[in-house]
C-alpha distance (Angstrom), angle and dihedral (degrees) to the residues before:
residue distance angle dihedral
X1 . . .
X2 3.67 . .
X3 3.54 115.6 .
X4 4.26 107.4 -128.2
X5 4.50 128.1 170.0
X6 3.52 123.4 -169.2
X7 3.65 104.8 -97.8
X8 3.57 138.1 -151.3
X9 4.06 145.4 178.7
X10 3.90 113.8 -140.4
X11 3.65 155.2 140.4
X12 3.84 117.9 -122.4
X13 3.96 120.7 -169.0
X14 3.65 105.0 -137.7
X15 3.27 101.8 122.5
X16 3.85 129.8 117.1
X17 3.63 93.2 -106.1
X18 3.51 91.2 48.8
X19 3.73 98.4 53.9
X20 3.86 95.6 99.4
X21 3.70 94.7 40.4
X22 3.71 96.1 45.0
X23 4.24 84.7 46.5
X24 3.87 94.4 60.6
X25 3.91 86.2 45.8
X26 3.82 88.0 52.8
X27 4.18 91.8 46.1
X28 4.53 92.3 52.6
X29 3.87 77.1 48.4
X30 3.21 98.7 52.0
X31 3.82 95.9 42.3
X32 3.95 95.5 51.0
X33 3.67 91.4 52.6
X34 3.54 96.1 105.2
X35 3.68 84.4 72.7
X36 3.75 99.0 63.1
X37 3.75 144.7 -37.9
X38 3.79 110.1 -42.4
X39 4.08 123.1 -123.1
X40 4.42 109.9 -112.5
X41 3.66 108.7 -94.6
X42 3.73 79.8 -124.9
X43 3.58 94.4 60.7
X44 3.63 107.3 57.5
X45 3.57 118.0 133.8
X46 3.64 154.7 128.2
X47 3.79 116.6 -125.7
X48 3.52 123.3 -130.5
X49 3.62 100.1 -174.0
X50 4.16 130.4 -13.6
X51 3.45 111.7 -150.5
X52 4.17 101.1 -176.2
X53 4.32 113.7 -140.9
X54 3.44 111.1 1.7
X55 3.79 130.8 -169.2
X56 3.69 125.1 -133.3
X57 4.20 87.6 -117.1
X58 3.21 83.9 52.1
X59 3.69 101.8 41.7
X60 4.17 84.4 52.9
X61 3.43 95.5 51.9
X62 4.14 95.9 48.7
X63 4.19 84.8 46.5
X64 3.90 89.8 56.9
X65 4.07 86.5 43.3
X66 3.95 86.0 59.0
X67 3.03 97.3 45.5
X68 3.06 94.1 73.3
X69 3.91 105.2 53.6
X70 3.34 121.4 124.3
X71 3.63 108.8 -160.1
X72 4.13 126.8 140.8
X73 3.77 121.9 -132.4
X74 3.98 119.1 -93.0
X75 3.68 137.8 177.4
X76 4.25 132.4 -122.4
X77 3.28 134.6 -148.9
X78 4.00 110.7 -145.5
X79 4.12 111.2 -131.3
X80 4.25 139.7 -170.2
X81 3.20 128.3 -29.5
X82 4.13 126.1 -90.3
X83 3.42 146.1 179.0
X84 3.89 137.5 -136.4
X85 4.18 102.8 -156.8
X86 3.77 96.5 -158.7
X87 3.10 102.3 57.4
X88 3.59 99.4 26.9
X89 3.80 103.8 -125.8
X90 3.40 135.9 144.3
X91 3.59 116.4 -150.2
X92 4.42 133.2 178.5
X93 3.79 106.6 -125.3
X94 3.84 133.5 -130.9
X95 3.55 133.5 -127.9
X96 3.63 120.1 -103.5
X97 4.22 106.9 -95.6
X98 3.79 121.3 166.2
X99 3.65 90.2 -144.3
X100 3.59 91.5 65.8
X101 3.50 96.7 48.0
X102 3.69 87.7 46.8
X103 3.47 89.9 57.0
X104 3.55 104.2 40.8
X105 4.11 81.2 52.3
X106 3.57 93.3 58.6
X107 3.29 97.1 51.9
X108 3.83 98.8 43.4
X109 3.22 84.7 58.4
X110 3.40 114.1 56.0
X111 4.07 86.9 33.9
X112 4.41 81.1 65.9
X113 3.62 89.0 47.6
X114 3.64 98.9 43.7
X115 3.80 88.9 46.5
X116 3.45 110.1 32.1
X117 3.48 97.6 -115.8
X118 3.93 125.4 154.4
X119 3.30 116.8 -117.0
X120 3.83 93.6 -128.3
X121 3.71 93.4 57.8
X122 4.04 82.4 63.6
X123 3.58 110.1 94.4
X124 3.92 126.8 -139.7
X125 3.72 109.7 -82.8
X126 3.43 111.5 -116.6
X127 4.46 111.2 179.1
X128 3.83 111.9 -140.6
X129 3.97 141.0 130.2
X130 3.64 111.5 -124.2
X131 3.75 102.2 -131.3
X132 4.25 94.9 175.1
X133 3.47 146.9 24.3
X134 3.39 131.9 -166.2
X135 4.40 93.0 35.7
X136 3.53 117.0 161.7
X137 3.79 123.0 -124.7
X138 3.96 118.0 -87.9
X139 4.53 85.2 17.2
X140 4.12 84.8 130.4
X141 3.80 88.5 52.8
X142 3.62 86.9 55.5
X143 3.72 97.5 53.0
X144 3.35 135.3 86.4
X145 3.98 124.9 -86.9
X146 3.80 89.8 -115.9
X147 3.45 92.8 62.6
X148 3.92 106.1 35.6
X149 3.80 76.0 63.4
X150 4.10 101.8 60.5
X151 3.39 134.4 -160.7
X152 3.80 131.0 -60.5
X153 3.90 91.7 -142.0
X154 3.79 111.2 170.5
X155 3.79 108.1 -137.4
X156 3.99 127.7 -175.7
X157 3.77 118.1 -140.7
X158 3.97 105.3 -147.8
X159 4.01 96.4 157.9
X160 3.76 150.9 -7.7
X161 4.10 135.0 -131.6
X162 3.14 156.1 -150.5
X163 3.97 106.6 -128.7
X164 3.77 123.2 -174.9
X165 4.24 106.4 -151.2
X166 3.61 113.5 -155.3
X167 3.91 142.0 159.0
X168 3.63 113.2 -62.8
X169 4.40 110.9 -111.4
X170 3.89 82.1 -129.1
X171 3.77 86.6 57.0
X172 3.71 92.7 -126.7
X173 3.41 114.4 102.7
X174 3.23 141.1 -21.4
X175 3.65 135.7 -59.4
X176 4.22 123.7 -150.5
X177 3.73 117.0 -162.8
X178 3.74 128.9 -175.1
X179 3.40 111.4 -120.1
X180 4.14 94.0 175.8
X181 3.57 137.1 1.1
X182 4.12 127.7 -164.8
X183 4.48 120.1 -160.0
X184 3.61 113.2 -125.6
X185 3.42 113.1 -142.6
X186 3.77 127.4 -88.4
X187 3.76 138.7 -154.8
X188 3.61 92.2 -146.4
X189 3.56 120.8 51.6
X190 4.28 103.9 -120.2
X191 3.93 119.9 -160.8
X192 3.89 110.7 -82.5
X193 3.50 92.1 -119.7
X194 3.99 86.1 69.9
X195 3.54 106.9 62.8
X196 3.71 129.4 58.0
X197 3.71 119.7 -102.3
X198 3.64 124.8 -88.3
X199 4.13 113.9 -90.8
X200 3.83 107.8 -109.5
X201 3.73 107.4 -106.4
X202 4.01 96.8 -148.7
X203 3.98 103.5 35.9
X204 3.65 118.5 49.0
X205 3.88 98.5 165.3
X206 3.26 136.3 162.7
């Protein structure tokens, strides 16, 4: 039996530089909770790409793909607040940035090739951070106007993964892990001990 995790492209914000940014994201969370079950700190993010069960062929072949990329580093500025009805989430926006875009491109595109996945089974991207799950209908008409608005949260986008989301062991939840990470490139030269290390070109394991 072929062995297959639930993959998924994405930035996360835990870097250094991100520590205030990612704190003001965590503080809105924490002050909307009354309206449903908060997201782990440890699991913000905004998705890039979600590719569903992945095999480990599959997984190698989308690590050399990224690896690759050629993409420089950028910064976002988080936005309003929205909400997906389906799945009953409520998620803190981003400004629009062409680099993002570009990136998220990129990789949706080589994830389709890679995969064999039609292009219109690929949704519209849409960046956000899930904040929480389980909101009722109508909850951001029920909160107050200085939180409908968001935060403007500046947040720098040093490098991408490849996460692997899976049930929590406490069986609550879920938990994301980063199985690879690639550096974007930067203008300025930042100490080594702030960006992720390189992704081996010859062993993409699981």
């Amino acid at each position: 039996m072929n062995r297959t995790r639930r993959l998924f492209f994405a930035l996360d914000f835990s870097t250094p530089d991100n520590a205030q940014a990612k704190a003001e994201i965590v503080t809105l969370k924490q002050a909307l909770s009354p309206f449903g079950h908060p997201v782990p700190d440890d699991n913000l993010h905004l998705t890039l790409a979600f590719l569903g069960n992945v095999s480990q062929q599959d997984y190698v072949a989308l690590c050399r793909a990224a690896d690759k990329i050629d993409a420089s580093a950028f910064s976002l500025r988080t936005a309003s607040l929205g909400y997906f009805n389906k799945p009953q989430i409520l998620w803190l926006g981003i400004h629009p940035s062409v680099e993002l875009q570009r990136l998220a491109k990129t990789i949706n595109t080589l994830s389709q090739a890679e995969l064999n996945i039609d292009k219109g089974d690929t949704p519209n991207f849409l960046p956000h951070i899930s904040l929480l799950r389980q909101v009722e209908p109508g909850a951001i008409d029920k909160m107050k106007d200085e939180y409908k608005e968001g935060i403007s949260s500046l947040l720098t986008v040093q490098r991408f993964g490849l996460y692997a989301s899976a049930p929590h062991p406490t069986r609550k939840g879920v938990q994301y892990t980063c199985l690879n990470a690639w550096a974007l490139r930067i203008a300025t030269p930042n100490p080594l001990s702030e960006l992720p290390p390189s992704s081996p070109k010859d062993d993409h394991e699981f």
